[in-house]
C-alpha positions in Angstrom: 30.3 -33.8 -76.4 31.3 -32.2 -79.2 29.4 -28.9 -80.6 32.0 -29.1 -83.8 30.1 -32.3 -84.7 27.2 -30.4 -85.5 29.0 -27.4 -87.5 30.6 -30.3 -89.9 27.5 -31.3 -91.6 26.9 -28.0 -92.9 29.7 -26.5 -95.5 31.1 -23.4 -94.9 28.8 -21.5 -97.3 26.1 -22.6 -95.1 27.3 -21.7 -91.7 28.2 -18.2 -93.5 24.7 -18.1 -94.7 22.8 -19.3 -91.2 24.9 -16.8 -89.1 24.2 -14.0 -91.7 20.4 -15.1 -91.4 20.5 -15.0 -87.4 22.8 -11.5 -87.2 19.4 -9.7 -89.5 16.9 -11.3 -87.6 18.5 -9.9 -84.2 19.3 -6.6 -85.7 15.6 -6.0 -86.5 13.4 -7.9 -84.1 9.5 -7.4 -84.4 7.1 -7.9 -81.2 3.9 -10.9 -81.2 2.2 -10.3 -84.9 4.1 -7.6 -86.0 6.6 -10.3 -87.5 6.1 -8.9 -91.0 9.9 -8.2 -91.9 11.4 -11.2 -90.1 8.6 -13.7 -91.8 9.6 -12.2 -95.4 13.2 -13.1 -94.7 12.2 -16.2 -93.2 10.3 -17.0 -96.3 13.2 -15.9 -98.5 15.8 -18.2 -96.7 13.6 -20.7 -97.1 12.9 -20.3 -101.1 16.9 -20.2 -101.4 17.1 -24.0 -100.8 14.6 -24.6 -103.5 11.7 -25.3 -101.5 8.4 -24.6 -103.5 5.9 -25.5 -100.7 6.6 -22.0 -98.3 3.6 -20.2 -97.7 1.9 -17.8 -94.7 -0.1 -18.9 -92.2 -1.5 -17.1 -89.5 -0.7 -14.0 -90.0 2.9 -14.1 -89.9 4.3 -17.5 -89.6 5.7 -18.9 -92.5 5.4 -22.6 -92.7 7.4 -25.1 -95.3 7.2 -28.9 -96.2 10.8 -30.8 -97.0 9.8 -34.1 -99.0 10.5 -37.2 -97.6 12.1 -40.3 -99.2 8.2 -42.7 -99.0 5.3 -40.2 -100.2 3.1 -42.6 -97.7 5.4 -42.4 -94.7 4.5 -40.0 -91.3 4.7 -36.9 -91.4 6.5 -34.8 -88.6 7.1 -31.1 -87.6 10.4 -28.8 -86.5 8.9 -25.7 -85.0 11.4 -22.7 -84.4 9.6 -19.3 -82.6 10.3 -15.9 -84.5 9.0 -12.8 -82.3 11.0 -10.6 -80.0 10.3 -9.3 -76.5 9.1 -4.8 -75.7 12.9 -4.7 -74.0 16.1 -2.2 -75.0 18.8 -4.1 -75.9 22.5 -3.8 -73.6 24.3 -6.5 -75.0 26.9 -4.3 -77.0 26.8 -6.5 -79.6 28.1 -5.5 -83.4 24.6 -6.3 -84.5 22.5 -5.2 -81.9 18.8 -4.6 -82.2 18.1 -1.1 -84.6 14.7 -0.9 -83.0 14.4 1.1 -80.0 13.1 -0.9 -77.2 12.9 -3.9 -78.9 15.2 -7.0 -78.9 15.6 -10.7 -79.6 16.0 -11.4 -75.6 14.9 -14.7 -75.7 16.7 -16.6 -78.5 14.2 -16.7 -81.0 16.1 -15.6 -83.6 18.0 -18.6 -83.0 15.2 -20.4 -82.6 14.4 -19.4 -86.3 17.4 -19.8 -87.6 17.9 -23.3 -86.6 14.8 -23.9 -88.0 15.9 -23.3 -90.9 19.0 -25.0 -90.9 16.9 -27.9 -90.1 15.7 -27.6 -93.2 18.8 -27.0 -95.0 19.9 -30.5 -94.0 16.4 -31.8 -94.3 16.8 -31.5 -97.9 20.6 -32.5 -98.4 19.5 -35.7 -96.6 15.4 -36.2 -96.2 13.8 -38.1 -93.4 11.4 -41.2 -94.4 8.3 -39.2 -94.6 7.9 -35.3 -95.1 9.0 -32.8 -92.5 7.1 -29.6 -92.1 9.1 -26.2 -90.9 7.0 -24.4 -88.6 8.5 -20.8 -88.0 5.9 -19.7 -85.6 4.9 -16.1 -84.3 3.7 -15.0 -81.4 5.1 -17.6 -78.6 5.8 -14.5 -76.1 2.3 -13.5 -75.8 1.3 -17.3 -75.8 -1.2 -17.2 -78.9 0.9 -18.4 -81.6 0.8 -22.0 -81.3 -2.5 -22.3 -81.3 -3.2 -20.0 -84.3 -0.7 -22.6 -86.3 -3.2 -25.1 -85.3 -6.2 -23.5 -86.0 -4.8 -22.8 -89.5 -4.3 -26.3 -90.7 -0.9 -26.3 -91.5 0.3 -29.0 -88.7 -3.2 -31.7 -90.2 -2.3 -34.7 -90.6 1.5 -34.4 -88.7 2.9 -37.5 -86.4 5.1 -36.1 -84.2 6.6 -32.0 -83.5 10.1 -31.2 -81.7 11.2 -28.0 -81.1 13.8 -26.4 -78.9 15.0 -23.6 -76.9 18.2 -22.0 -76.3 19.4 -22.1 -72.6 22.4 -20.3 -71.6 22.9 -22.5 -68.3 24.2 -25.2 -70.2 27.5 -24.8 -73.0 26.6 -25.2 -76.5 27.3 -29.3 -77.3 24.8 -29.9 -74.5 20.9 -30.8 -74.8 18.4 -31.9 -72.6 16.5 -34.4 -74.0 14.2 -36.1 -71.0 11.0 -37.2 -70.5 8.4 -35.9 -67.8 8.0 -32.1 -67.0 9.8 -29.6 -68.8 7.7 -26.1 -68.4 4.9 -25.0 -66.4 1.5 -23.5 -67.8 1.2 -20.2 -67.8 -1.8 -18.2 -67.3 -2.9 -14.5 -66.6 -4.9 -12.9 -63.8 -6.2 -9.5 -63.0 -8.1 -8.4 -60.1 -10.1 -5.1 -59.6 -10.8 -3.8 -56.4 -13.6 -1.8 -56.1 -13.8 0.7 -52.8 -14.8 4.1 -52.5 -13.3 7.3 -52.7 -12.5 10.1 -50.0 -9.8 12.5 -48.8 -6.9 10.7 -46.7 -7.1 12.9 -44.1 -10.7 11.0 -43.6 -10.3 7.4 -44.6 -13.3 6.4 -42.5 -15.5 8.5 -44.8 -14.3 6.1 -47.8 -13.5 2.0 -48.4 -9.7 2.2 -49.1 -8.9 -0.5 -51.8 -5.0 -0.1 -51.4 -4.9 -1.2 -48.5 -7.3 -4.1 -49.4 -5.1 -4.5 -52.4 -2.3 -4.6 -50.4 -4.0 -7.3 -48.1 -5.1 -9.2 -51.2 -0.8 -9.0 -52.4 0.3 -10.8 -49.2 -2.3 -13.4 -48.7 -2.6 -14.6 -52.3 1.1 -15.7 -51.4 -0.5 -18.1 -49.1 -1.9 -20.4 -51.6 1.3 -21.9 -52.5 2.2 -22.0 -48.9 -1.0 -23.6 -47.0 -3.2 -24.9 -49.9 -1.0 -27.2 -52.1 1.5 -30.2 -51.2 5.1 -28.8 -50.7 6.3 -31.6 -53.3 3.7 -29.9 -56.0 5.5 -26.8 -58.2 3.5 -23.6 -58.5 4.0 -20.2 -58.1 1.6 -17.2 -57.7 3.2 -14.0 -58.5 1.4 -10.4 -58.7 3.5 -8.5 -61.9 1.4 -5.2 -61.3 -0.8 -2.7 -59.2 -2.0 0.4 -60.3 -4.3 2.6 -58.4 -4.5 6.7 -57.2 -3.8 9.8 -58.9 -2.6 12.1 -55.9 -1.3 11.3 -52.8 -3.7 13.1 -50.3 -7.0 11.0 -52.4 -8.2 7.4 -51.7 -8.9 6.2 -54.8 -12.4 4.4 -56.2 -10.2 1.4 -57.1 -6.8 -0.6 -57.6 -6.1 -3.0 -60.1 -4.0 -6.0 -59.7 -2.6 -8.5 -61.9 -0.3 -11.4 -62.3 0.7 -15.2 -63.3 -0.3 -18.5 -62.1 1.9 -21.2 -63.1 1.6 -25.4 -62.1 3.0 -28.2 -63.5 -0.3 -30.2 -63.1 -3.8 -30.0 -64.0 -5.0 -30.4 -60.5 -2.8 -27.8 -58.8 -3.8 -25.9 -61.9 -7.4 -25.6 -61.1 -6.8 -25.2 -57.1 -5.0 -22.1 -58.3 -7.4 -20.6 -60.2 -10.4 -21.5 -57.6 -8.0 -20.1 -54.4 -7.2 -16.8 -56.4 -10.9 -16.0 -56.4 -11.8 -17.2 -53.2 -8.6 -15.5 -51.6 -9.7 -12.0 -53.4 -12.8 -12.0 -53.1 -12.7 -13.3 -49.3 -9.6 -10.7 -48.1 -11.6 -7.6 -50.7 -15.2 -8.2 -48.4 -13.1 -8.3 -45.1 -11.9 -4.6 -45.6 -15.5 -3.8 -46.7 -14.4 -3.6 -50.5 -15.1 -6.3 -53.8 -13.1 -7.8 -56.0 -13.5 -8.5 -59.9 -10.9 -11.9 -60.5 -10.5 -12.4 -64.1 -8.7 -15.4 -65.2 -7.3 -15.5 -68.9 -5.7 -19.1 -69.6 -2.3 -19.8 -71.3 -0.4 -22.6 -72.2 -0.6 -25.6 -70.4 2.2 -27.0 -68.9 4.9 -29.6 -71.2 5.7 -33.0 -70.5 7.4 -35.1 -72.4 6.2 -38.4 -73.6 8.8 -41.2 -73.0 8.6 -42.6 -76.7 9.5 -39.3 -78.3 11.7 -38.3 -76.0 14.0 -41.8 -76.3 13.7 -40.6 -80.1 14.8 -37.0 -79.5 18.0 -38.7 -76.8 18.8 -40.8 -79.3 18.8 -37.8 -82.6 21.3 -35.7 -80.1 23.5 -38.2 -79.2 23.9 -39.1 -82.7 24.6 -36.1 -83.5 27.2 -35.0 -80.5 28.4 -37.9 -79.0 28.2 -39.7 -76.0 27.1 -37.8 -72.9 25.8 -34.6 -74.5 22.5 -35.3 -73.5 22.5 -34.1 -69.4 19.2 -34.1 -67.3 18.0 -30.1 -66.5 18.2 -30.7 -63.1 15.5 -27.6 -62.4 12.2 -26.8 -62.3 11.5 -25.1 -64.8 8.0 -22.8 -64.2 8.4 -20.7 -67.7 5.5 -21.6 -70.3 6.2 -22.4 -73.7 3.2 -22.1 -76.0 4.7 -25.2 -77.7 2.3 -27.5 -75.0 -0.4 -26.4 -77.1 1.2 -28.4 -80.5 1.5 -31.4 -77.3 -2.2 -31.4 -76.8 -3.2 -32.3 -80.3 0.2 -33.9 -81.3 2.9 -36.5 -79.6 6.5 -34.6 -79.8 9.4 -33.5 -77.3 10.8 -30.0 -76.6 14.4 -29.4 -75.8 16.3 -27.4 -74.0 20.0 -26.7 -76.0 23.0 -25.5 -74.3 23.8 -21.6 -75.7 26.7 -20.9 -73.7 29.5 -20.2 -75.0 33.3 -21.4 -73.4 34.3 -18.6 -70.9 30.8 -17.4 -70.4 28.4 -17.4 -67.7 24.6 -17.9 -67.5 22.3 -15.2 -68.2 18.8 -15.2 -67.4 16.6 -14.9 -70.9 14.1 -11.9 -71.0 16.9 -9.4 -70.0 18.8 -6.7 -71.8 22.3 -8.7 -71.7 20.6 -11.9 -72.8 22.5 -13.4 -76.5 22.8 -16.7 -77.0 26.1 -18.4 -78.5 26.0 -18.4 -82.5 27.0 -22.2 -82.3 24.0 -23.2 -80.6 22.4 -22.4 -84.3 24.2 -25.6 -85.6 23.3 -27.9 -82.2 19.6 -27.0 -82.9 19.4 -27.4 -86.3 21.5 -30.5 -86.6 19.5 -32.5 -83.4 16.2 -31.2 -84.6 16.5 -32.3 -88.2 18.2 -36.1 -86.9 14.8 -36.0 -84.5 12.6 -35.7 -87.5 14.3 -38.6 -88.9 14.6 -40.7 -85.9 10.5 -39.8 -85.6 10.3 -41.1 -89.1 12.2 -44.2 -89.0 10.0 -45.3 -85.8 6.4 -44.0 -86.5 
């Protein structure tokens, strides 16, 4: 394992230019379709290593094709993510988000830049067939994948990889496995309709807090006494608002919340049990409930074939036991399951930790991830889009 391997195939200029290219990116981050600034850099970057095929798509993605060595070979796709999440930055880093409660807390401004380094390699030594750059908005809010594929840009592509930065593991390491890799991800919301009337006489009203409250602790139950204990899911309420003053029962309380599964099945179960659980618990303390269910991404698995490809792109590229199983379960989504449904590829998880440092849980203030992780992901994801090409 050896994350200097990757930094030797680009020249000095290049790693100046890449790290330059990641430090703007993080200074000004830009929230789900609001990527204006950071897909006119993007687009620049791109343009600087003579690329004439860059164009928008979508709004703000930005999407480029490297030409391959055989006009008539398969095509395949490198997707890096570009938006930034609604959180105030505390890393203390020297180039720190400018925007005021807005920051790169994720890694996709890694996730950009090794996108683009990809490319940069892409084109100093091309894959069989053509190679497409995806720099794609809006993976936060779990809409931009599919608006790439609604656009046309990924027709006719054989194969996608992409990647994410994961500060459990040092940089030089990747996972690289087949099977399970994220859960889906969607969105609930449940209104609970009671009525109103002073607190000091509840019985004159239908209290929806408490029913609410009732709705909270047995929707908790689904994971526990519907589904297998060997099947992952988790059911988690983010949010309840309800009231305006403390001596008034309020007309209603709204809830909402995530379900996340690893399979279709348990997928479905959860969306049936969340209505049957509100609705059932709401009627029991004489109030209703309005369940709402907004899908996400579905969950990723890996296809063996393209993930022996990706295995075999990384160890290329670091050596000899750099590619380590994840050895969690992982119940995030990654809107990059939506490429997955139209289109065989593998997602990876690369090591952003740097020597001395400890793990830090993405989507918080402190998160950064290691600037050499830029040179892991865009060296493996560039050798998987020629491993891809060699075997298609």
């Amino acid at each position: 394992m050896s994350p200097d391997s990757a930094e030797r195939h680009f020249t000095d200029d290049e790693r100046e230019r890449l790290v330059s290219l990641r430090r703007a990116l993080h200074r000004h981050p830009e929230l789900s379709w609001k990527e204006e600034r950071t897909a006119a850099r993007l687009e620049e970057a791109l343009g600087e290593l003579g690329l004439s095929e860059v164009r928008r798509v979508a709004g703000t993605g930005v999407v480029a094709r490297v030409r391959g060595t055989d006009p008539a070979a398969p095509v395949v796709a490198v997707r890096g993510d570009i938006d930034a999440l609604p959180i105030q930055e505390a890393t203390g880093l020297p180039f720190a988000s400018e925007v005021d409660g807005v920051m790169h807390a994720c890694g996709h401004d890694v996730h950009a830049t090794w996108a683009v380094g990809a490319a940069m390699l892409l084109v100093r030594a091309p894959a069989r067939g053509d190679v497409v750059i995806v720099l794609q908005p809006a993976e936060e809010v779990g809409a931009g994948a599919a608006a790439i594929l609604a656009s046309g840009a990924l027709d006719g592509v054989s194969a996608i990889f992409g990647g994410h930065v994961d500060r459990r593991f040092p940089v030089g390491q990747v996972v690289a496995e087949a099977g399970p890799l994220a859960a889906s991800a969607d969105a609930f919301s449940i209104v609970v309709q009671g009525k109103g009337a002073h607190g000091a006489r509840p019985h004159e009203g239908v209290d929806p807090v408490v029913a609410a409250s009732a709705i909270v602790l047995a929707l908790q139950t689904i994971v526990s006494r519907r589904l297998d204990p060997g099947a992952a899911a988790v059911v988690s309420v983010g949010s309840i608002h309800g009231g305006s003053a403390p001596n008034v029962i309020p007309e209603r309380v709204d809830l909402s919340g995530t379900l996340r599964a690893m399979h279709p099945d348990v997928r479905r179960l959860l969306h049936d049990e969340v209505g049957a659980v509100a609705t059932a618990v709401a009627a029991a303390h004489g109030a209703s409930a309005l369940v709402t269910i907004e899908r996400g991404p579905p969950p990723i698995v890996n296809p063996a074939r393209e993930a022996r490809w990706a295995r075999a792109a990384a160890e290329r590229v670091l050596g000899t036991g750099s590619v380590v199983p994840f050895g969690v379960t992982n119940m995030g989504g990654e809107d990059f399951a939506c490429y997955m449904e139209h289109i065989p590829g593998c997602f990876l998880r690369i090591g952003a930790r740097e020597p001395g440092g400890s793990p830090a849980p993405a989507h918080s203030p402190g998160f950064v991830a290691a600037e050499a992780s830029i040179f892991v992901g865009a060296a493996v994801l560039a050798e998987c889009a020629r491993e891809a090409a060699r075997n298609l």
